[in-house]
N, C-alpha and C positions, 0 to 999 in steps of 0.2 A: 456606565449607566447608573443612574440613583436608583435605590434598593423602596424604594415606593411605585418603581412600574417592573413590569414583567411584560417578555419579550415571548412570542409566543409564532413559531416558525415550523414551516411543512416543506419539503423536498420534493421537488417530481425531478425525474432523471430521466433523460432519454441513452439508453446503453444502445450503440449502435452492432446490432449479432454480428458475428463473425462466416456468417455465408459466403460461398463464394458468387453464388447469384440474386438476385432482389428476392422481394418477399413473394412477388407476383410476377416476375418474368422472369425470364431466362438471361440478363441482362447482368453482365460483371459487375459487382459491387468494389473492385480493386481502385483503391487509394491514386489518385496523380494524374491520369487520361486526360488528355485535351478535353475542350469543353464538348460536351454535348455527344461525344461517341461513345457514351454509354448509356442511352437513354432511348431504350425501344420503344414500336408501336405503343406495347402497355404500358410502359413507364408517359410517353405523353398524350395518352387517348387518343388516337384514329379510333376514328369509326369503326363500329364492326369486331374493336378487339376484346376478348373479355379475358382477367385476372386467372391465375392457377396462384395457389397455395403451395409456399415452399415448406417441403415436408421439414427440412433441418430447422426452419426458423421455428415451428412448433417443440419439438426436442429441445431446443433450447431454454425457452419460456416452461415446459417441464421443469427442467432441469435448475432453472432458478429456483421454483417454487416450493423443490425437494430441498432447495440449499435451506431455505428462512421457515420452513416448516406451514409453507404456506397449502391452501386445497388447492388441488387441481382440479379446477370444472371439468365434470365429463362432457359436458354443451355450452359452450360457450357460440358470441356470432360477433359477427364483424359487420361494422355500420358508415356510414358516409357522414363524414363529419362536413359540413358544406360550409366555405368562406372563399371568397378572392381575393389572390396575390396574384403578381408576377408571374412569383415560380412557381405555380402552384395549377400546372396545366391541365388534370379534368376539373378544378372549379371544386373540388370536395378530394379530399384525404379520406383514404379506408382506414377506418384505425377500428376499434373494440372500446364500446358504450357501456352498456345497462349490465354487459354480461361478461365480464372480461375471464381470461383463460386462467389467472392465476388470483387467489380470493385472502385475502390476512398474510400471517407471517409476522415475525420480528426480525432484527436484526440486533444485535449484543456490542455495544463499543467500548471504547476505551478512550475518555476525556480525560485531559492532561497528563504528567508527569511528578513522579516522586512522592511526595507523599500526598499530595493535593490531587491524586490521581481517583477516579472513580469510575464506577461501570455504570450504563443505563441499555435498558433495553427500549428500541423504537418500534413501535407498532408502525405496520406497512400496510394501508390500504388494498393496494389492489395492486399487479401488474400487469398490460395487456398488450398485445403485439398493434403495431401502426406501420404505416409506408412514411416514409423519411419526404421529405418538399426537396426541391431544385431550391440553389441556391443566388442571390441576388449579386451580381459584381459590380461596387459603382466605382472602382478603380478605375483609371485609363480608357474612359470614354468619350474624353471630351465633352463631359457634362452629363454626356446620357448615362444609362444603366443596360448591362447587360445581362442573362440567364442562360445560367448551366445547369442543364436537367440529369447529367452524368447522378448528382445524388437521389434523387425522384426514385420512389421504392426503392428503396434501402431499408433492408428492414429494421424494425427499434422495437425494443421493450421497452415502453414506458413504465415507469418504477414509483409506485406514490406512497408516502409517507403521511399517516396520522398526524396532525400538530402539534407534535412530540415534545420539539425540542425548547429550550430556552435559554439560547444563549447560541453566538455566531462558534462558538468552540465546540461545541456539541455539533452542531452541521456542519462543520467542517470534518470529525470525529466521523459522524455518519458517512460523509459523501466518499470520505476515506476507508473506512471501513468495505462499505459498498463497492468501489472502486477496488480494492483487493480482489473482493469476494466474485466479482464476474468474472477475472483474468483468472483466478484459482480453479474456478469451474471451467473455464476454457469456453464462453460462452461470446467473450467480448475481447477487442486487443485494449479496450482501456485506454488509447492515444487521445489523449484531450485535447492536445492541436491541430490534428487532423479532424476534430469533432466525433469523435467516435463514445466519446462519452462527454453528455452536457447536463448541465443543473441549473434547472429552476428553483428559486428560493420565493416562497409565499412568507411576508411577514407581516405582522401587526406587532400593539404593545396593548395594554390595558394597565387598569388602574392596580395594584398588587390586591391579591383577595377576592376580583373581579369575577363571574365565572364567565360573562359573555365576553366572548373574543371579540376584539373592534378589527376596526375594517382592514383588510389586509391588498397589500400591495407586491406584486410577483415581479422578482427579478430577473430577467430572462437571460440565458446562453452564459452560464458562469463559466467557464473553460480551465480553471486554475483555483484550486485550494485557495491562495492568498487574495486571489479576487473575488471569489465569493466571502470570505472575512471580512476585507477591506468593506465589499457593498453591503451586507447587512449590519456590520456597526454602522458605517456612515447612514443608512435606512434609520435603522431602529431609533438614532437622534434624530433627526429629521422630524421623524414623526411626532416625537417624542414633544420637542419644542413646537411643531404645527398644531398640537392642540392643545400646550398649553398657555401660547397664543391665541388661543381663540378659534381656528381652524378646524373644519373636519375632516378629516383624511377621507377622499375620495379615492373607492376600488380601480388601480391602474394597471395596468404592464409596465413596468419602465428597464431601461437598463442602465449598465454602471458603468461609465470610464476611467478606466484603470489610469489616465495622464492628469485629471483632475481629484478623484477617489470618490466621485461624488453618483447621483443616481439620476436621474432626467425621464422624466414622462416620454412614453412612447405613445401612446394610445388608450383610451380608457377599456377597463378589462371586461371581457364579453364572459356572461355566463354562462350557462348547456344550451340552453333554451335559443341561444342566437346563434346557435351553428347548424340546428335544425335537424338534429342526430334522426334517423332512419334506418333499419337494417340495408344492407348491401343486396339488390336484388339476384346480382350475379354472382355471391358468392352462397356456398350453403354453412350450415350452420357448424362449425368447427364438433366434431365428436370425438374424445383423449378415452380408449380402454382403458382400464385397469391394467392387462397386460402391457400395455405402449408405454404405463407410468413406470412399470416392474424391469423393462429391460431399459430404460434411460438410470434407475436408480443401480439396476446393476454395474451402471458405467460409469457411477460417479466417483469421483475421488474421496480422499481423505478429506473431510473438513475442518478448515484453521480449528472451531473449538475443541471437536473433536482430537485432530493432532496433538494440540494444547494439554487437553487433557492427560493423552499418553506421553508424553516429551515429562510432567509431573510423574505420573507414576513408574513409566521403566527407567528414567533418567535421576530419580530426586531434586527434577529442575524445582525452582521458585516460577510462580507465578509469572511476576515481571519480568524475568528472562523468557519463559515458553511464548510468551505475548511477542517481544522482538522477533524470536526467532521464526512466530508465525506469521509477521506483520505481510509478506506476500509471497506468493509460493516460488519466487526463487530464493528468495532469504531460506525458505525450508529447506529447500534442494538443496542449497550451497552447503547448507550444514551436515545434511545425512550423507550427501555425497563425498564432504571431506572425512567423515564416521567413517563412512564404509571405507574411503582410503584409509586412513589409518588402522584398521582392523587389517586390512591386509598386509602389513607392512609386518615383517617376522619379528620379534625381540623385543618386543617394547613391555618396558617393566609398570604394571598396572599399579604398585604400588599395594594397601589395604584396601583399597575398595575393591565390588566388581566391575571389571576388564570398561563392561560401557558404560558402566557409573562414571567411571574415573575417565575413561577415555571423551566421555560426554561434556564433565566436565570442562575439560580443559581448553574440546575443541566452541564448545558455547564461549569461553570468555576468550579468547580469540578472535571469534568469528562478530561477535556485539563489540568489542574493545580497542579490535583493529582493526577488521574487514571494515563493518560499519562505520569508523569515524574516519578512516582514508575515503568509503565513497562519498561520506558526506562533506567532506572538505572540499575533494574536485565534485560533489554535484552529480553522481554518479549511480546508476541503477545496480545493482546486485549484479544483474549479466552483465557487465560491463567491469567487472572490478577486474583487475588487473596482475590479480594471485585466481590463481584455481584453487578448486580444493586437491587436488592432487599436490599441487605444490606448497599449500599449508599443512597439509598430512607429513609431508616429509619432513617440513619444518619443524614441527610438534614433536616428530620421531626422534630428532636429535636433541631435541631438549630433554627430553624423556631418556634417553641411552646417557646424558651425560658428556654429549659429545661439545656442546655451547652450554654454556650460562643460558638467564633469562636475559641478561642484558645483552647477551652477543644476542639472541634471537632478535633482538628489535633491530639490529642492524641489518639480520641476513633480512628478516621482513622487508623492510623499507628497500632493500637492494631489489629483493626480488621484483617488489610494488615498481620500482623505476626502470625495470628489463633488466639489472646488471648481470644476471645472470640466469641460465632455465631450472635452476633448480638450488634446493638450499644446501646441496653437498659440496656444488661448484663454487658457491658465493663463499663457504666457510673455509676453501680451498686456498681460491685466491684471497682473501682479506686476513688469512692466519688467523679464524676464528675460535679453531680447533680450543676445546677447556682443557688445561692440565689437569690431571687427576693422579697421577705418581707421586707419592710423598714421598721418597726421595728429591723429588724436584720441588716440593714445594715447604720442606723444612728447612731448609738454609735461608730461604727467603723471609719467615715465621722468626729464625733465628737473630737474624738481621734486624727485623722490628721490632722484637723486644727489647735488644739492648740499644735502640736508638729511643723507645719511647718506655724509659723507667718509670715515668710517672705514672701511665696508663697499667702499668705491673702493678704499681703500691694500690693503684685506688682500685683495682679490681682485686687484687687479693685483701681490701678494704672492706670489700661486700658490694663496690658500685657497680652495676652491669652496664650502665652506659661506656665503662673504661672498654670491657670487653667488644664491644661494637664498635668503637671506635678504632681498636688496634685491628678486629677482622678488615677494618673499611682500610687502612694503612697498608695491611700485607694484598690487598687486591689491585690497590692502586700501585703496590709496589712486582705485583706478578702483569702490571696491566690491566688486568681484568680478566685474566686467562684461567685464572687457579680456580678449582671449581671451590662454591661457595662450602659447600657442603662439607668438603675433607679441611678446606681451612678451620670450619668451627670446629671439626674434630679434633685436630693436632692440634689445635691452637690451646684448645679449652685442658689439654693432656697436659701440656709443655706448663702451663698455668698453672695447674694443680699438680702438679707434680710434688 
């Protein structure tokens, strides 16, 4: 984008709770059910039935509002949003209007990588509890369309976003960010192709310098990081070139097709006032004590900044490592879990630092270095990785005893990573990974290199250190790689100066 427009974008998110029953009936919210046998009297209005308030789905929407430092309404109400669809069987959606349950907040990201990395903090409008719509199927119909009400109250936090950002990397940043932060709190599973978590993107651009925002157009159901990227760059040009052609960008809905990269008019965008917002006459007005906020906050977890913060001060992490290792709460887990194994494990030599300085160490650039770029090569989630932390603990244990190199350790890893063995004692068993450490056994060999490589003798007793590097690298290739690195520089560096 040319640095004479500015791009100027707001997020609403619908996080689908994690109940086990809707928001207003007693009706399964479980993922897969043939069509329509999850869709009670309340879910699609008979006559006669009226709504109840699912107590967890309120605890929920707490429980965000404590994560982003947002208020919690002590009264909030729930209203009838009125429009016709399909699937949309009383004719109006209960969602939360004028008075929603969760009021401000921020949220803290982390835009790019390295040193072009920076922090921004998003201001969040509002959050408020809604019933989820029945879904349209125009698959395998033979032309028609059919409807599955099984999602029809389900309940959602809708998540709204200040028009913070600018730039498709920064909403992408947020929606990630975001997307952590519900499955951390344990409030959402976060599955974005089951639709359990979706993003609307509101975008415009204006003139740079401008203060009035131009007209903004909403991209609806983004279900994928890279396709919300994809659709707001290719938006933000669009627009960008529609006015300066000549064009005025008319307020739309559209969405994006990921097989094209492109955006398409769905319908032009309705604002409050056409949905004809009313209180709910049958539900009453939501009332959250002070005490209701006090035992949800005593349930809460550690949070990522929070973590962050301590991961810095007990650990002497850096920044940009506490950030990885809190990017979502199994990456934390994996980490403390592998901590706490290795702390268990009897003899392990801490070295000069303290025990979990040093133990912290080693197991952070491990778990960022190799955990993290084996999942990301197979595409692979944190629970899913293919070492445990029990079995990196143990790994770690024998590097640390002396018992492998760091170069044998990438082999027993990688063994471990492909199943060749359950543990890295077995792997270093069979593969004869075992590090020599007896100088008996590794001066003859020391011996041997010397008088084959005289020259790297003259220029190191010359003053050159590269000689002496060069003949270490000689006697390890000539031990295999078995001689630990350690006793080689010792003896070697002796036999030298002698």
């Amino acid at each position: 984008m040319r640095s004479d427009w500015e791009v100027v974008i707001g997020l609403e998110t619908h996080a689908q709770l994690n109940t086990v029953s809707k928001i207003f009936s007693g009706a399964s919210t479980a993922f897969g059910a043939e069509p329509n046998e999850q869709a009670s009297a309340v879910d699609i209005a008979l006559p006669g039935v009226l709504p109840v308030l699912n107590h967890g789905a309120v605890a929920r929407a707490i429980r965000f509002g404590l994560a982003i430092g947002a208020e919690i309404a002590p009264r909030s109400v729930f209203a009838r949003k009125n429009y016709f669809y399909p699937d949309l069987p009383k004719g109006y959606q209960i969602s939360q209007y004028e008075l929603p349950v969760v009021v401000g907040g921020t949220l803290t990201i982390q835009v790019g990588e390295g040193d072009k990395a920076y922090s921004k903090t998003v201001n969040l409008t509002r959050a408020h509890l809604e019933e989820d719509a029945g879904k349209s199927l125009h698959e395998d119909f033979q032309g028609q369309s059919g409807i599955d009400l099984n999602r029809a109250g389900t309940p959602l936090l809708e998540i709204v976003t200040e028009p913070d950002m600018r730039s498709s990397a920064e909403a992408v940043a947020y929606a990630k960010a975001l997307h952590s932060l519900v499955q951390w709190i344990d409030i959402c599973d976060g599955n974005m192709q089951e639709g359990s978590f979706r993003c609307d993107a509101n975008v415009s651009v204006r003139r740079r310098g401008a203060e009035k925002f131009g007209t903004r157009r909403e991209i609806k159901n983004l279900n994928s990081f890279r396709f919300m990227q994809q659709a707001i760059d290719y938006e933000v040009q669009w627009q960008i070139e529609q006015i300066e052609d000549g064009h005025a960008i008319q307020q739309a809905t559209v969405l994006f097709d990921p097989d094209t990269g492109e955006t398409r008019a769905m319908r032009s965008k309705e604002d409050a006032h056409d949905y004809r917002y009313f209180p709910d006459p049958d539900l009453l007005p939501l009332e959250i004590s002070a005490d209701w906020i006090s035992r949800v906050k005593s349930e809460m977890p550690e949070l990522p900044e929070e973590k962050r913060q301590r991961y810095q001060r007990e650990y002497a992490m850096v920044s940009s490592d506490a950030q990885v290792l809190t990017s979502s709460l199994g990456m934390s887990r994996y980490f403390e879990d592998t901590l706490a194994a290795l702390r268990s494990i009897p003899g392990i030599p801490y070295g000069t630092q303290a025990p979990d300085v040093a133990n912290a160490k080693h197991v952070q650039n491990w778990v960022i270095n190799n955990i993290a770029s084996s999942l990301n090569k197979e595409q692979l989630e944190i629970e899913n990785s293919k070492v445990s932390p029990t079995q990196l603990a143990g790994l770690l244990a024998r590097v640390f005893d002396n018992t492998i190199s760091s170069s044998a350790a990438k082999k027993v890893f990688e063994a471990l990573w492909n199943g060749e063995g359950k543990d890295a004692d077995s792997i270093i068993e069979t593969q004869g990974l075992k590090q020599v450490t007896d100088a008996s056994a590794i001066e003859p060999i020391i011996d041997e290199v010397l008088a084959a490589n005289a020259k790297n003798v003259e220029e190191y007793r010359a003053g050159k250190e590269k000689a002496f590097n060069a003949l270490v690298g000689q006697v390890m290739k000539a031990s295999k790689g078995k001689a630990s690195p350690a006793q080689v520089n010792e003896l070697l560096k002796k036999k030298l100066d002698a």
